[in-house]
C-alpha positions as CSV (number, residue, x, y, z in Angstrom):
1,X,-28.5,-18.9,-3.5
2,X,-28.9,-19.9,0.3
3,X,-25.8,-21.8,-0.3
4,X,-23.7,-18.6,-1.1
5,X,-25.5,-16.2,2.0
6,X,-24.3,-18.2,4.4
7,X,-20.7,-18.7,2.8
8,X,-21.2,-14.8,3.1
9,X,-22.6,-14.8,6.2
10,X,-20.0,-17.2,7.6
11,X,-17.0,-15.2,6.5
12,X,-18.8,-11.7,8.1
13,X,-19.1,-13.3,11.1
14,X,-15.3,-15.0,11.3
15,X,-13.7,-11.7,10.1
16,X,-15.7,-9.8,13.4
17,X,-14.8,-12.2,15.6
18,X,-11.2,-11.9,14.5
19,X,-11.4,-8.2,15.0
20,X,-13.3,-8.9,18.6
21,X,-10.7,-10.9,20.2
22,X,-7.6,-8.6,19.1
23,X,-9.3,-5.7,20.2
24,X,-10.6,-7.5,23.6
25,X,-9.6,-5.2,26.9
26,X,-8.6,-6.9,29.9
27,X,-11.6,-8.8,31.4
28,X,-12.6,-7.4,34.6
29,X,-14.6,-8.8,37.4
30,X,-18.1,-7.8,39.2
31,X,-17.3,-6.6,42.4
32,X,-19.6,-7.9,44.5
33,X,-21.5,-5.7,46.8
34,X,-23.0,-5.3,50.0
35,X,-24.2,-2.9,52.8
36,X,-23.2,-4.5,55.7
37,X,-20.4,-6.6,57.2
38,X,-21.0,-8.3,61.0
39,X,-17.5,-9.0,62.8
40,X,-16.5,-10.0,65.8
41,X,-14.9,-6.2,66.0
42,X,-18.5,-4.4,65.1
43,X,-20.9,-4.3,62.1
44,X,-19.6,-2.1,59.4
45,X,-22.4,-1.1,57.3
46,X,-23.8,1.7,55.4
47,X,-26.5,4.0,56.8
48,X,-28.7,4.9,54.0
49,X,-29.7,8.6,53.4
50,X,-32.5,9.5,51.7
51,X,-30.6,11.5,49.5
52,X,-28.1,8.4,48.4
53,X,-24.7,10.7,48.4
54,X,-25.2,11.4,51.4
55,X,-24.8,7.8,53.0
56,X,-22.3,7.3,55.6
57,X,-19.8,4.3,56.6
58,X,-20.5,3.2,60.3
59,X,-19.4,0.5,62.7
60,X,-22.4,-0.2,65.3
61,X,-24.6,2.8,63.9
62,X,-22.0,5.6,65.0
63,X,-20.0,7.4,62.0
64,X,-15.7,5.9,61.2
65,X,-13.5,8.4,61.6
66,X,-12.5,10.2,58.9
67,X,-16.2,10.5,57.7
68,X,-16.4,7.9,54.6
69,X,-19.9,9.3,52.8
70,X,-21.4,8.9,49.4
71,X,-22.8,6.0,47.8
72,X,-21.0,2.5,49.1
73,X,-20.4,-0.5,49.1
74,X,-18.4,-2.8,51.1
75,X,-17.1,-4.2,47.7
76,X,-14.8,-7.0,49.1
77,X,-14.1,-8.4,53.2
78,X,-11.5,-10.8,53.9
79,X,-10.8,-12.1,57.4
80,X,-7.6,-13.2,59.3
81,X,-7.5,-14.6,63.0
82,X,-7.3,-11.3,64.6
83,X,-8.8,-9.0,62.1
84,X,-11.7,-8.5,59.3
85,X,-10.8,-5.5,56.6
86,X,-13.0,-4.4,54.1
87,X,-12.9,-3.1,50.8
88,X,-15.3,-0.1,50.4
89,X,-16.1,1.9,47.1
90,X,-17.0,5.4,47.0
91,X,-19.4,7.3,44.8
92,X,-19.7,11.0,46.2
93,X,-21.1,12.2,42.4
94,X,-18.4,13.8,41.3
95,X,-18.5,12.6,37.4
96,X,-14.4,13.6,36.9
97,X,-13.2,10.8,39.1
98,X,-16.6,8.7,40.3
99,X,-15.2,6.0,42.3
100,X,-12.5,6.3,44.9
101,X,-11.5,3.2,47.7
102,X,-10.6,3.0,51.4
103,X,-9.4,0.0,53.0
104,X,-11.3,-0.3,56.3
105,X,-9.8,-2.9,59.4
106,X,-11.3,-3.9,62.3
107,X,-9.3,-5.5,65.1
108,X,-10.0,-5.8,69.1
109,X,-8.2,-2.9,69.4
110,X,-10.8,-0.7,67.1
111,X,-10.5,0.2,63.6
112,X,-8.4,2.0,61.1
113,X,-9.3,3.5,57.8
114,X,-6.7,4.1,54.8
115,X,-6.1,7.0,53.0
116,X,-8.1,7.5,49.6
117,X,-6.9,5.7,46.8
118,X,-7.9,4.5,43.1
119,X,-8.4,5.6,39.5
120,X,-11.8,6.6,39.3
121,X,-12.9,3.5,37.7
122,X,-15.0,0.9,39.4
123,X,-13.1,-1.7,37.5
124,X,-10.8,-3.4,39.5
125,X,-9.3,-6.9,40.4
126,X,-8.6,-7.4,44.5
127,X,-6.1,-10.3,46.0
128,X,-4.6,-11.2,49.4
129,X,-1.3,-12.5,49.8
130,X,-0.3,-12.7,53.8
131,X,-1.0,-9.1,55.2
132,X,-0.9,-7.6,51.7
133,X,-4.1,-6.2,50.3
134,X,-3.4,-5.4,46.5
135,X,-5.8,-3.7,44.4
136,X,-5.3,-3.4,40.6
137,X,-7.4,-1.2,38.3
138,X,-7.0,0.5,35.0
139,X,-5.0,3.9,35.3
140,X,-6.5,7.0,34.4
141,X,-3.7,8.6,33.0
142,X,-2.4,6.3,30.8
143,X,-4.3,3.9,28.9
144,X,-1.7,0.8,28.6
145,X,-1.6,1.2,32.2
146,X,-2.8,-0.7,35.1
147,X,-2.6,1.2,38.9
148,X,-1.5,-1.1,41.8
149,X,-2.3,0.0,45.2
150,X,-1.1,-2.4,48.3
151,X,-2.0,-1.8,51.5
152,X,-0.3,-3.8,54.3
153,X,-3.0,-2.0,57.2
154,X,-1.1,0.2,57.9
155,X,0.6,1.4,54.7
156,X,-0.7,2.6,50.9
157,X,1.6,2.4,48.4
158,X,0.5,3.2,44.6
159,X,2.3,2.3,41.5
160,X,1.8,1.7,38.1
161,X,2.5,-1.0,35.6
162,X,1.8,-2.2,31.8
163,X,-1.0,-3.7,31.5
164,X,-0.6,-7.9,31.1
165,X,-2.6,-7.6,27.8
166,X,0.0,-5.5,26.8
167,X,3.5,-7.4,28.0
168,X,2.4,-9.7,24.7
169,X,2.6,-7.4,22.4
């Protein structure tokens, strides 16, 4: 009889993991997180609020320009010889589209902040290629999808594409 429960058991389990890695979404990574960011340009960090949507993005304790508030996180910072940019995610509570991004560079010069931009989902996958920031996350509006946003500092430029889960299909 034990013989046959785990012949029984062995098949259950081989027929769900079957199931499991056809029906297996696109792995995403942890975005890491943090509060604050030292530069050579400034300290971009977060000044906390008591009530936590109302936190604001700051370099050296005074407010960016436009106003970046809700709750953040500098989600991903990359350096180059003559700037640092920064990746911040934005929670302001709204629970139709929770997390929006702005790309935030600091230079000698000052800073600049990008327009909003993302698909409400904290999921996303971030790479660098020369001045090319490129952000890739799920789309919103269609499933199979997969939103690319690329930033060159001074530029955002959305598009969408199939998702590479999808292309084997």
């Amino acid at each position: 009889m034990p013989a046959i429960a785990h012949k029984i058991l062995a098949g259950v389990l081989f027929v769900l993991a079957g199931h499991v890695a056809v029906a297996a979404p696109t792995q995403w990574p942890t975005s890491p997180s943090r509060t604050q960011l030292p530069t050579p340009y400034g300290n971009l960090h977060v000044a906390n609020n008591e009530y936590v949507y109302e936190s604001r993005l700051q370099i050296d304790d005074a407010d960016i320009d436009p106003m970046v508030q809700g709750i953040l996180n500098i989600t991903y910072a990359f350096s180059t010889p003559n700037s640092h940019t920064a990746l911040v995610s934005i929670n302001t509570g709204n629970n139709a589209c929770p997390y929006t991004y702005r790309w935030v560079v600091l230079e000698k010069s000052g800073y600049r902040v990008s327009p909003e931009f993302g698909s409400c989902n904290d999921q996303i996958k971030v790479t660098v290629k020369g001045r090319k920031l490129t952000m890739l996350t799920p789309s919103a509006h269609t499933p199979n999808k997969v939103d690319m946003y690329v930033y060159d500092g001074k530029t955002l430029k959305h598009r969408s594409a199939q998702s590479v889960a999808d292309k084997g299909r």
